[in-house]
Backbone as numpy.savetxt, mean C-alpha at the origin, in Angstrom:
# Nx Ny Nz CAx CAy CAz Cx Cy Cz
4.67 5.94 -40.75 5.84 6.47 -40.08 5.57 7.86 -39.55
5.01 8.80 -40.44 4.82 9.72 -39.95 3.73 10.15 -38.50
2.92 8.89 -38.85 1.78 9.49 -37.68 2.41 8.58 -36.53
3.24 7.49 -36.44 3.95 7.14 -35.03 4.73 8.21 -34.36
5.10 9.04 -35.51 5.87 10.19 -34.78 5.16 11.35 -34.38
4.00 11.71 -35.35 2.60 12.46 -34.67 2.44 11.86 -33.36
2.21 10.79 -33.62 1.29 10.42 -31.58 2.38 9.55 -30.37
3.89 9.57 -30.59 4.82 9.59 -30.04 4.53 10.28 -28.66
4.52 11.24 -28.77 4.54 11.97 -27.29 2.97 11.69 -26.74
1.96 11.61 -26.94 0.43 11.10 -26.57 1.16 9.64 -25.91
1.89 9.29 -26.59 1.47 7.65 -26.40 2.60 7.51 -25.45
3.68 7.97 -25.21 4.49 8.64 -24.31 3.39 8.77 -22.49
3.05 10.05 -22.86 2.13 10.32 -22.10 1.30 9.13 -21.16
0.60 8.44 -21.88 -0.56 7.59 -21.63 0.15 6.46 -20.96
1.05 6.28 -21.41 1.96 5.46 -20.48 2.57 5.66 -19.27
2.81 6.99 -19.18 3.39 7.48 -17.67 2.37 7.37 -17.15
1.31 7.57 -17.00 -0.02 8.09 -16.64 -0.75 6.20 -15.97
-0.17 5.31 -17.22 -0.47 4.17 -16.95 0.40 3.44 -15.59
1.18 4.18 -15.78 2.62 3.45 -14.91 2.18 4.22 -13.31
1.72 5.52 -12.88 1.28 6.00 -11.98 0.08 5.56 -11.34
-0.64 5.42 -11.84 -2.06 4.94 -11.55 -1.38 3.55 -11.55
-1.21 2.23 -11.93 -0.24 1.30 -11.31 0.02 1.18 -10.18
0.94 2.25 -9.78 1.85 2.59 -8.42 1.32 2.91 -7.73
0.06 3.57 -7.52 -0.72 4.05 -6.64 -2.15 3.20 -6.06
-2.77 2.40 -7.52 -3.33 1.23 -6.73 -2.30 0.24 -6.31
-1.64 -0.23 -6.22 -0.34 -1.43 -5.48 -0.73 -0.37 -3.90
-0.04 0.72 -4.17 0.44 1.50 -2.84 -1.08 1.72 -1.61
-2.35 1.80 -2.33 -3.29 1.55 -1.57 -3.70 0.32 -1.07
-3.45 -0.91 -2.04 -3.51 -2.16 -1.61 -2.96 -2.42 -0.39
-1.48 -1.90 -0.74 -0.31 -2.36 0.37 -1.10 -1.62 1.94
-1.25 -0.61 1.96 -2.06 0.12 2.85 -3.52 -0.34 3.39
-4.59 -0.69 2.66 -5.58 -1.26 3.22 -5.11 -2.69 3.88
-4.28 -3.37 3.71 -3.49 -4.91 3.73 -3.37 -4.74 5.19
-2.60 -3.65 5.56 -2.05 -3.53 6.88 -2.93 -3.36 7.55
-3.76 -2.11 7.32 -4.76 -1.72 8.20 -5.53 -2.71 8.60
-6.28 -3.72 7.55 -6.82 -4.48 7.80 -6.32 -5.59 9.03
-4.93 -6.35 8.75 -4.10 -6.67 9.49 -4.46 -6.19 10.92
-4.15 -4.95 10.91 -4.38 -4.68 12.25 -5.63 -4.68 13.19
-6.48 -4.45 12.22 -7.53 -4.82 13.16 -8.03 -6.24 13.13
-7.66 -7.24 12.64 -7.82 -8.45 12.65 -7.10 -9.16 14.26
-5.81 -7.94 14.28 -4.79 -8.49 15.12 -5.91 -7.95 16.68
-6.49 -6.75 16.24 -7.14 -6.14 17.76 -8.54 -7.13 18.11
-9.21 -7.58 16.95 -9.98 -8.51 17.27 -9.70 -10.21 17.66
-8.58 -10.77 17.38 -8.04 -11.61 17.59 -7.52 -11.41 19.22
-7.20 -9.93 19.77 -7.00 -9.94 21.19 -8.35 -9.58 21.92
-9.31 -9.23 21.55 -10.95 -9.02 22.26 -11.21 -10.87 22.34
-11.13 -11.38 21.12 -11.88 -13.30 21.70 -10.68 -13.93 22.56
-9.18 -13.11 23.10 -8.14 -14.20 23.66 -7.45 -14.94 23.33
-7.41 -14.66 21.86 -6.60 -15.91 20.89 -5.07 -15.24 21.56
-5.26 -13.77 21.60 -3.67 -13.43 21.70 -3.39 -12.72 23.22
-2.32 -12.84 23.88 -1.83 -12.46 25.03 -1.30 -10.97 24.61
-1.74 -10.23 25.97 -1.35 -8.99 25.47 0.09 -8.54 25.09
0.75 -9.28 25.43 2.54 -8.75 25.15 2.63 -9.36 23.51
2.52 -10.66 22.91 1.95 -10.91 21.82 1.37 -9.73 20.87
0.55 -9.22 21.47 -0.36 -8.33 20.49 0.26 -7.15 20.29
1.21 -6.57 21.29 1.99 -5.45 21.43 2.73 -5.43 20.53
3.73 -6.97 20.62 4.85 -7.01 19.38 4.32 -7.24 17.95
3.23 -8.20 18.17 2.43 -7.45 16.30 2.02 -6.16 16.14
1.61 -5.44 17.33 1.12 -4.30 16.93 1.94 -3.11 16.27
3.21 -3.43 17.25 4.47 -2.70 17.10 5.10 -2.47 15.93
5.34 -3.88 14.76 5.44 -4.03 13.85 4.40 -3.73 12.94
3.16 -4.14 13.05 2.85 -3.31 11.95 2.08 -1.59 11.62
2.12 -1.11 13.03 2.22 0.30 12.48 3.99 0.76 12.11
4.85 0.17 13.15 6.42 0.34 12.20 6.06 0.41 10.61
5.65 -0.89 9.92 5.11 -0.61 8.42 4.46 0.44 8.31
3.34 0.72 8.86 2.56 1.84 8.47 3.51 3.13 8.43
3.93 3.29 9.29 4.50 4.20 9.55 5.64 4.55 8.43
6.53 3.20 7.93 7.73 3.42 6.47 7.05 3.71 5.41
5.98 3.38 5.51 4.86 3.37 4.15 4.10 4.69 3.86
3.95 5.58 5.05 3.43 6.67 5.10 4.54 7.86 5.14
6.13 7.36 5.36 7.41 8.16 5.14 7.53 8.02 3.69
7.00 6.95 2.80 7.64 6.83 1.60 6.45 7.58 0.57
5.79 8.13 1.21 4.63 8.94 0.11 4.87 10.24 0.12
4.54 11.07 -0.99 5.47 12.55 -1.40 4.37 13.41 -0.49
């Protein structure tokens, strides 16, 4: 009993710490995801799969994401 309450705040700690590092690989995932995305979308318009007005409105959308995703970081 006594030493749960000794390492209470450590173990406190190690957990926030766990919960951040968490949030921050997700938040790079989410970020390489797009990026990637996008250049899949710019190479998909170099072979003609996609018409340029097509590629505009994916493009449009996903820097829009990039763009909420890069408003939502401190």
């Amino acid at each position: 009993m006594v030493w749960q309450l000794l390492t209470f705040p450590m173990e406190g700690l190690l957990w926030i710490a766990e919960q951040v590092e968490s949030r921050a690989t997700e938040e790079l995932a989410r970020q390489e995801d797009l990026t990637l995305r996008l250049r899949q979308l710019q190479l998909r318009l170099d072979l003609g799969e996609l018409d340029e007005a097509e590629f505009e409105r994916q493009e449009s959308e996903l820097l829009a994401a990039i763009a909420a995703q890069e408003e939502d970081e401190p």
